[in-house]
C-alpha positions as CSV (number, residue, x, y, z in Angstrom):
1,X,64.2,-23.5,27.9
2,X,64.9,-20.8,26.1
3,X,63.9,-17.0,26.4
4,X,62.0,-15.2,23.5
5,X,64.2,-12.2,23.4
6,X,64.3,-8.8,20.8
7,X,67.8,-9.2,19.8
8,X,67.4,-5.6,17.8
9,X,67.6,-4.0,21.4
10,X,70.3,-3.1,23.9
11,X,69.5,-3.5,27.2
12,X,72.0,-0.5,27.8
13,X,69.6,1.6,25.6
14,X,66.9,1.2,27.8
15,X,68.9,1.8,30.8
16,X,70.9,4.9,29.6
17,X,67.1,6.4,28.1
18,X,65.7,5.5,31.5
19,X,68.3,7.1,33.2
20,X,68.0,10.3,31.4
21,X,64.2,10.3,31.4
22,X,64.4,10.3,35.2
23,X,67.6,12.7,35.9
24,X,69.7,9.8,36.9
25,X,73.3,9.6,37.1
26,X,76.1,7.8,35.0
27,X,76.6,5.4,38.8
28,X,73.1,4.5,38.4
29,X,73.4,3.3,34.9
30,X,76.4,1.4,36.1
31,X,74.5,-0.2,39.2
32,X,71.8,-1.0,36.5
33,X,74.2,-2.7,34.7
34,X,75.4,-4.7,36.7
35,X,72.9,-5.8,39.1
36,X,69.4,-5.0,37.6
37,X,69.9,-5.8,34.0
38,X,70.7,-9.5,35.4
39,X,67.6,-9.7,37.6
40,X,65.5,-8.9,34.7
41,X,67.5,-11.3,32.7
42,X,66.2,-13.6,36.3
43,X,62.7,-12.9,36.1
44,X,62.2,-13.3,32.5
45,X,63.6,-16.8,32.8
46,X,60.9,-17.3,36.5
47,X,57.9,-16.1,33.9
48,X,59.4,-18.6,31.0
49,X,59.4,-21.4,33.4
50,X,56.3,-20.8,35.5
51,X,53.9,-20.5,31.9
52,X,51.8,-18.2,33.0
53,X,51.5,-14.5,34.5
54,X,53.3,-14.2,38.0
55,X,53.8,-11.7,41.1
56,X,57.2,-10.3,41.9
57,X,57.3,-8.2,45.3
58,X,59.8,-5.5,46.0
59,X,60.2,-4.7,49.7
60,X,63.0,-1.9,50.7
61,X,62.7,0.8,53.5
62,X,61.8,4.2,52.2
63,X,64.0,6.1,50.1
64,X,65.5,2.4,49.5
65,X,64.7,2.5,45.1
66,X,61.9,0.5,45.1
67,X,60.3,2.3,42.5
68,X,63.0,3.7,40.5
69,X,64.1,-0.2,40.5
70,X,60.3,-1.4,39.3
71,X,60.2,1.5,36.8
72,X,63.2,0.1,35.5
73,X,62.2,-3.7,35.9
74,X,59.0,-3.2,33.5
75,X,61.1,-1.2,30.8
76,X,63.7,-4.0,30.7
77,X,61.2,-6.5,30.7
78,X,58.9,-5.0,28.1
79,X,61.8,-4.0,25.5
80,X,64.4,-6.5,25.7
81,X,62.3,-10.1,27.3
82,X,59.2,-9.4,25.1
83,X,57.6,-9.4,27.9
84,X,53.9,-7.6,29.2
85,X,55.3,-6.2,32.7
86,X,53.6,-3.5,34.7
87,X,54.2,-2.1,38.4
88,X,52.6,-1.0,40.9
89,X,52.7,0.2,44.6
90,X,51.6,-0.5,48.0
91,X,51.0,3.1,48.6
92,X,48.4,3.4,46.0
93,X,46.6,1.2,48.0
94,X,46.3,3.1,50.9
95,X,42.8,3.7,52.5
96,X,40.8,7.6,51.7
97,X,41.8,9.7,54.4
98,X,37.8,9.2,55.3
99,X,37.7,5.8,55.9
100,X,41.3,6.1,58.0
101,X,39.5,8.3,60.0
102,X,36.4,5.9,60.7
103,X,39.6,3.0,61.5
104,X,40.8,5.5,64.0
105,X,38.0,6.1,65.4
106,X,36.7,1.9,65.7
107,X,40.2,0.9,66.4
108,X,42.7,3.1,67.7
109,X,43.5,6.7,66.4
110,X,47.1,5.9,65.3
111,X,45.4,4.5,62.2
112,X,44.4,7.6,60.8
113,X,48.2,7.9,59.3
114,X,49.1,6.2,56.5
115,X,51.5,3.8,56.5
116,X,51.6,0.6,58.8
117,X,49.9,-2.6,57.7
118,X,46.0,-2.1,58.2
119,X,46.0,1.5,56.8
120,X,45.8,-0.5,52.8
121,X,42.7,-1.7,50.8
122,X,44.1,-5.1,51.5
123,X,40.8,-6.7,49.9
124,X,41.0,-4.3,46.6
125,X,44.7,-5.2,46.5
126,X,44.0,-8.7,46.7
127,X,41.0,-8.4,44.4
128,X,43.3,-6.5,41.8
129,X,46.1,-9.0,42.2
130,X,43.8,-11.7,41.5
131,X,42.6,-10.5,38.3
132,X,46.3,-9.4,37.1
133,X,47.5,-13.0,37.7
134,X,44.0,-14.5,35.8
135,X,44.2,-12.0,33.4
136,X,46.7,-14.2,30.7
137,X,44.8,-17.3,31.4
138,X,41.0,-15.9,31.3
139,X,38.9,-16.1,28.2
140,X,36.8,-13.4,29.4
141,X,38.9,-10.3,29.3
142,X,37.8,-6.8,31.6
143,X,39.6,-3.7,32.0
144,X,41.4,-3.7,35.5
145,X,41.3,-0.2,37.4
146,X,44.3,-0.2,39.4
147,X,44.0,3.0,42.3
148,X,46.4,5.8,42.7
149,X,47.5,7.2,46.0
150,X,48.1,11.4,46.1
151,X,50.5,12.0,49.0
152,X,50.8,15.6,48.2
153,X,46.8,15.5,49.4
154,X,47.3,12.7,51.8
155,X,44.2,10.7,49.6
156,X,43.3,8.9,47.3
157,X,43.0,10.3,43.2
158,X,39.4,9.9,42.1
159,X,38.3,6.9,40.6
160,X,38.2,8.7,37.0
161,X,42.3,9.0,37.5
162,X,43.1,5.4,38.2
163,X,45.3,3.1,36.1
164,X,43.4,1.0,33.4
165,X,45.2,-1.9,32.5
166,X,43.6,-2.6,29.5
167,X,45.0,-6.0,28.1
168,X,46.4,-8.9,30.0
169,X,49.9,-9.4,31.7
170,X,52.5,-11.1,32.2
171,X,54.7,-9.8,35.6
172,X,53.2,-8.2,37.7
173,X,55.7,-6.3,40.1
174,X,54.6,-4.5,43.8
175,X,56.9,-2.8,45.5
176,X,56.5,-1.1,49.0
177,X,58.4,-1.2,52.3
178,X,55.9,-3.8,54.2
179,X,55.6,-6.0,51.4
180,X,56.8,-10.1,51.8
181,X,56.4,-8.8,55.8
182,X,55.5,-12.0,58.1
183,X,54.3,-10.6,61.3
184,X,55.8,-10.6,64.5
185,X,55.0,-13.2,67.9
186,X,53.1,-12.2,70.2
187,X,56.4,-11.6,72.5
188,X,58.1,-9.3,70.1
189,X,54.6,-7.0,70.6
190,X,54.9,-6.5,74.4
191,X,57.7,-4.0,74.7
192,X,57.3,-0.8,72.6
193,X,60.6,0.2,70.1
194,X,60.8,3.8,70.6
195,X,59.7,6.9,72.5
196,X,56.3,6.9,70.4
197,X,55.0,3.5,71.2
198,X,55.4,4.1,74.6
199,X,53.6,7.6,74.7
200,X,50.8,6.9,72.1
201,X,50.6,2.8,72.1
202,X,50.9,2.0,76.1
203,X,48.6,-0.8,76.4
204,X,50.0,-2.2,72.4
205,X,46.8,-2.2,71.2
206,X,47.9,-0.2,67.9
207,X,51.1,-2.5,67.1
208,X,48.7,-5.9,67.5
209,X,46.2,-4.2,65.2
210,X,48.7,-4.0,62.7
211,X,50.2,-7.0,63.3
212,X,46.6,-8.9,63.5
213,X,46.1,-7.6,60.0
214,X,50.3,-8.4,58.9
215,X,49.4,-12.1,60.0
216,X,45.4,-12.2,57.8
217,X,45.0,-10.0,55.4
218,X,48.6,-8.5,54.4
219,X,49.5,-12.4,53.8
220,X,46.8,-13.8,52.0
221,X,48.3,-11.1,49.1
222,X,51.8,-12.0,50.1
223,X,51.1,-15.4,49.2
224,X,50.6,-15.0,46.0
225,X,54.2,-13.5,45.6
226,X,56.1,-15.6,43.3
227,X,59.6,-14.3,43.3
228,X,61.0,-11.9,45.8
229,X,63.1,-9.0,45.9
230,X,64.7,-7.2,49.0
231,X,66.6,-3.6,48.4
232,X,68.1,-4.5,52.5
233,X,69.2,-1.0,54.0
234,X,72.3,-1.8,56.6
235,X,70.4,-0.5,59.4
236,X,67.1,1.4,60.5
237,X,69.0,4.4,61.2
238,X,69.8,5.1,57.3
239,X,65.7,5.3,57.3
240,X,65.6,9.0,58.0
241,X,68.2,10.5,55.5
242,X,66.7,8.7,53.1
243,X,63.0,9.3,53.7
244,X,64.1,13.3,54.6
245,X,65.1,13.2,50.6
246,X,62.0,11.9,49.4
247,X,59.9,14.7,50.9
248,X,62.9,17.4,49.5
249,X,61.9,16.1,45.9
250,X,58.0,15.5,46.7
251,X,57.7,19.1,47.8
252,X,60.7,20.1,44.9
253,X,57.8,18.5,42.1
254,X,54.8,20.0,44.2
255,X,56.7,23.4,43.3
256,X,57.6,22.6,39.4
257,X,53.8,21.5,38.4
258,X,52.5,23.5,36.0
259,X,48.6,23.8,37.3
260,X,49.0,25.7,39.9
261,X,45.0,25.8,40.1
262,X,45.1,22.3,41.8
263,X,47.7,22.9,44.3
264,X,45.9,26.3,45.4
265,X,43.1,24.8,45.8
266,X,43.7,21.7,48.4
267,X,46.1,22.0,51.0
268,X,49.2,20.1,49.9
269,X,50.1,17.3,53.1
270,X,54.3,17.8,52.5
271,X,56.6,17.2,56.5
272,X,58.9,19.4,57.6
273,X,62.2,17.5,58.9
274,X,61.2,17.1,62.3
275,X,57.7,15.7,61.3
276,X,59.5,13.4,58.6
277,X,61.8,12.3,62.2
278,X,58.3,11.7,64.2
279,X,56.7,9.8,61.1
280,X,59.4,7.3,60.6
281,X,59.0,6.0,64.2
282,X,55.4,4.5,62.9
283,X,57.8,2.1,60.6
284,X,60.8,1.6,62.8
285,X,59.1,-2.0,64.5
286,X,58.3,-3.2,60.9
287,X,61.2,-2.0,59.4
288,X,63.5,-3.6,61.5
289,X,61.4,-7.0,61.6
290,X,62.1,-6.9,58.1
291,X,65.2,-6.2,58.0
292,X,65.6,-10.0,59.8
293,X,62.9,-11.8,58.7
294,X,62.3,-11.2,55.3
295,X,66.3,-12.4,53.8
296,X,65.6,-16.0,54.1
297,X,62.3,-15.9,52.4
298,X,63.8,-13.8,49.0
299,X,65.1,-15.6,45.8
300,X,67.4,-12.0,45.0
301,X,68.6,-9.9,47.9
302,X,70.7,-6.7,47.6
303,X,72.9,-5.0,50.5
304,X,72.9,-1.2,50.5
305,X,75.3,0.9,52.0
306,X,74.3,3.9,53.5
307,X,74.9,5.6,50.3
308,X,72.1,3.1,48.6
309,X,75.2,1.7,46.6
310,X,74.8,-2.1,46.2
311,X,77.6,-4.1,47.9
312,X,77.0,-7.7,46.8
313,X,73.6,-9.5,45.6
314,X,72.8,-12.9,47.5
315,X,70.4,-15.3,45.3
316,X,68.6,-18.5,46.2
């Protein structure tokens, strides 16, 4: 079947003005080129096929491009497919730092930090989800209110600041480093992965909570996923450079903002490098479940090198 396309525009325009717009290099137009103007190209044909709006899921360790690669996903999309395509993330759908506080306190107190699967909204993600992927084939049109996640402030923007997606869709794309994650067997859970499960998890009681909600709630959303892509780092071990330059540019932005009112005002939540070391033991279980489990289930995967430069894409 064939693709409605805009023949008047270049896909490498909307690379090369995405690129600029978001001080990348001339390599990543290149990788863009290469490998993501082809998955567009990919999805476009899933959406043609599929007749009506569908989910794509991103999952990639952090620092992996997730979101530079969705950012670029819904621009190619949008311009080139004629397509309605909007992205979102799994960190926007993080608990308030309240009600993390009131999990820590019911479950165990490792869930006050963001991060691990049960820390999310998982039924306003599903809830939001659900009305994306109704909202091309519904007669009775609302305005969806997608949330937005401050890290700077470790909480949630106020409801005023949210996302309105105010006329239906297409693609709907979510990207985050947990998402497409199956959970783990109940043997995998008994033995702790690093020096912080076995000081602050002894009994596993945090890692089964997480995995309890990985196996219920986390998947119920998964489900819906329609095509899948993995950004696969070649080891857990990249996970700390990577994340370490994430906080550099978070705290690099924090410092460039131009109301300095706001950042006075609340205390900003940014890691020094030996925090950013100690935080990236909460992912290193998931991460490196994923890292195994998650290949055979995607339709594109593509292999990083520890310079995030793409080796070789594997399809389904």
């Amino acid at each position: 079947m064939n693709q409605s396309i805009n023949s008047n525009i270049d896909p490498e325009d909307i690379i090369k003005q995405y690129a600029v717009e978001h001080h990348l290099g001339e390599s990543f137009c290149h990788t863009a080129h290469k490998w993501f103007s082809p998955l567009a190209q990919r999805i476009s044909a899933h959406h043609h096929e599929a007749k009506k709006p569908i989910l794509v899921g991103i999952n990639g360790c952090q620092g992996s491009g997730k979101s530079t690669l969705t950012g670029l996903l819904v621009e190619l999309l949008n311009n080139v497919y004629a397509k309605t395509a909007m992205g979102c993330s799994i960190d926007d759908f993080y608990l308030s730092k309240q009600s993390r506080n009131e999990l820590a306190k019911s479950q165990h107190p490792l869930l006050a930090t963001r991060g691990v699967p049960g820390t999310h909204d998982t039924e306003l993600l599903k809830e939001v989800i659900s009305n994306l992927l109704r909202s091309n084939i519904s007669t009775d049109w609302r305005d969806i209110s997608v949330p937005k996640f401050n890290k700077s402030i470790d909480d949630l923007y106020p409801k005023n600041q949210w996302s309105i997606i105010s006329k239906p869709v297409d693609i709907i794309i979510l990207e985050g480093w947990c998402v497409g994650t199956p959970a783990q067997s109940d043997i995998d859970l008994h033995e702790p992965v690093n020096d912080f499960e076995k000081t602050n998890d002894k009994t596993g009681a945090w890692r089964s909570y997480c995995n309890a909600m990985l196996a219920t709630k986390y998947k119920e959303v998964f489900n819906k996923i329609n095509y899948l892509i993995m950004l696969k780092a070649p080891s857990f071990e990249q996970v700390y450079s990577w994340r370490l330059e994430q906080e550099h540019k978070l705290i690099a932005s924090l410092k460039q903002q131009t109301s300095e009112s706001l950042v006075k005002k609340q205390p900003i939540a940014t890691m020094s490098d030996q925090e950013i070391k100690n935080f990236i033991q909460f992912y290193q279980r998931l991460t490196e479940h994923s890292l195994t489990s998650i290949p055979s289930k995607c339709d594109s995967i593509f292999y990083l090198d520890n310079t995030r430069s793409i080796t070789q894409c594997q399809q389904s």
